[in-house]
C-alpha positions in Angstrom: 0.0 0.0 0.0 1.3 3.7 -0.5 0.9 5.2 3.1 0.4 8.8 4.1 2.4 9.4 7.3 0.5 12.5 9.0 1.9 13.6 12.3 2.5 16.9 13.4 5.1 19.3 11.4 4.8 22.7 11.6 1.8 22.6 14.4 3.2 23.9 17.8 6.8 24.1 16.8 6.3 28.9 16.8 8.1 28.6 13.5 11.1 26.9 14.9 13.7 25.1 12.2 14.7 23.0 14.7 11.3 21.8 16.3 10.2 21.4 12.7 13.1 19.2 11.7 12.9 16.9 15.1 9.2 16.7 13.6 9.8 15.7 10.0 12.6 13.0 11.7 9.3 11.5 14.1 7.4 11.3 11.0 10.0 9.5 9.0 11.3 6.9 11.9 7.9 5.0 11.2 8.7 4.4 7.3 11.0 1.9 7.5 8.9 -0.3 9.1 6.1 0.2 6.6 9.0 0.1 3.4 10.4 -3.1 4.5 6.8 -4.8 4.9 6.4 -3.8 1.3 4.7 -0.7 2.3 5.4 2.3 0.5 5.7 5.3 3.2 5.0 9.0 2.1 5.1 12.2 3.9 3.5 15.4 2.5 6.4 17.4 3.2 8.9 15.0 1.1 6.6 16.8 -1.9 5.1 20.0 -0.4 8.9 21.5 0.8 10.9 21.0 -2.4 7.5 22.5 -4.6 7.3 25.5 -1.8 10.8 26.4 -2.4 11.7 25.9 -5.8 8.3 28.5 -6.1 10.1 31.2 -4.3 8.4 30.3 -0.5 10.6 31.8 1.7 9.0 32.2 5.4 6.7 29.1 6.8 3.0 29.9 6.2 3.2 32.5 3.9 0.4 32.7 1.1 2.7 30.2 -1.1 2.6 27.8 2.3 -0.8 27.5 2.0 -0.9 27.2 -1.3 1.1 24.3 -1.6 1.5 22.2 1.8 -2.8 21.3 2.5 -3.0 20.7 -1.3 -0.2 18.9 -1.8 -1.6 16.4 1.1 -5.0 16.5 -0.3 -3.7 15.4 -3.8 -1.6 12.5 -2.2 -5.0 11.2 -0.6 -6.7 11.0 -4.0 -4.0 8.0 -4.5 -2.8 6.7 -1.1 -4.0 3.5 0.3 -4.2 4.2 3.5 -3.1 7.3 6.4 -0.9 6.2 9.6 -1.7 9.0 11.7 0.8 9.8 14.4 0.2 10.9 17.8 0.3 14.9 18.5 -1.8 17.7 17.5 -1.8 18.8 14.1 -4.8 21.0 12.2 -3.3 19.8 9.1 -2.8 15.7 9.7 -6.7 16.0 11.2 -7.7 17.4 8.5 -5.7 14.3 6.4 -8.1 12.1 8.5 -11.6 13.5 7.9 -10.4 13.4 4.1 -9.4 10.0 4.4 -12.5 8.5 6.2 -14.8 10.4 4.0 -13.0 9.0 0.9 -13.1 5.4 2.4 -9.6 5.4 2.9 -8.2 3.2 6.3 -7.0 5.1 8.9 -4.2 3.3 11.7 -3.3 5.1 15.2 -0.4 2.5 15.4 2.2 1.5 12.8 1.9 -2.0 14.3 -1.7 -1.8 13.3 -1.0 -1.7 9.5 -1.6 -5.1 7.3 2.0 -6.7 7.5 4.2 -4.8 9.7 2.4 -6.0 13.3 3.2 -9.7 12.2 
């Protein structure tokens, strides 16, 4: 399956590099489990930052921000398999939830929970 790992990035970090980067690394410890099941992990960011700043973004949540980061997570549901969402509040991984439940898309709390990497 092609996973959406949603977890917290930007949310409760004030704008901080470094919170944001200790963020991005929680997000990303869980996809080696799901790669080496056969799983293929995906965060938003892995699209969204590269697009943001090869479009000129420059400060975090600027009108380019919110241009790119939401839809770049919205157009990753149209074709993910399923969303592991990570503990810890986030607007934007909530908001990856609702999409996904709407859409019929499986939702796990745990990355032990998805088919094949709990066995």
């Amino acid at each position: 399956m092609l996973i959406l790992i949603a977890g917290p990035y930007r949310s409760g970090t004030g704008d901080d590099p470094q919170k944001m980067a200790d963020n991005l690394r929680r997000l990303e410890e869980v996809s080696w489990p799901l790669f080496k099941t056969g799983h293929i992990p995906m965060i938003g960011e892995w699209i969204a930052l590269p697009v943001w700043q090869s479009a000129g973004g420059k400060t975090l949540g600027d009108e380019l921000y919110d241009q790119i980061f939401y839809p770049t997570a919205e157009r990753l549901l149209a074709i993910c398999d399923a969303v592991l969402r990570l503990p810890g509040d986030s607007k934007g991984a909530d908001t990856d939830v609702r999409l996904a439940k709407e859409r019929g898309i499986p939702v796990y709390y745990r990355v032990e929970d998805v088919p094949g990497v709990g066995n």
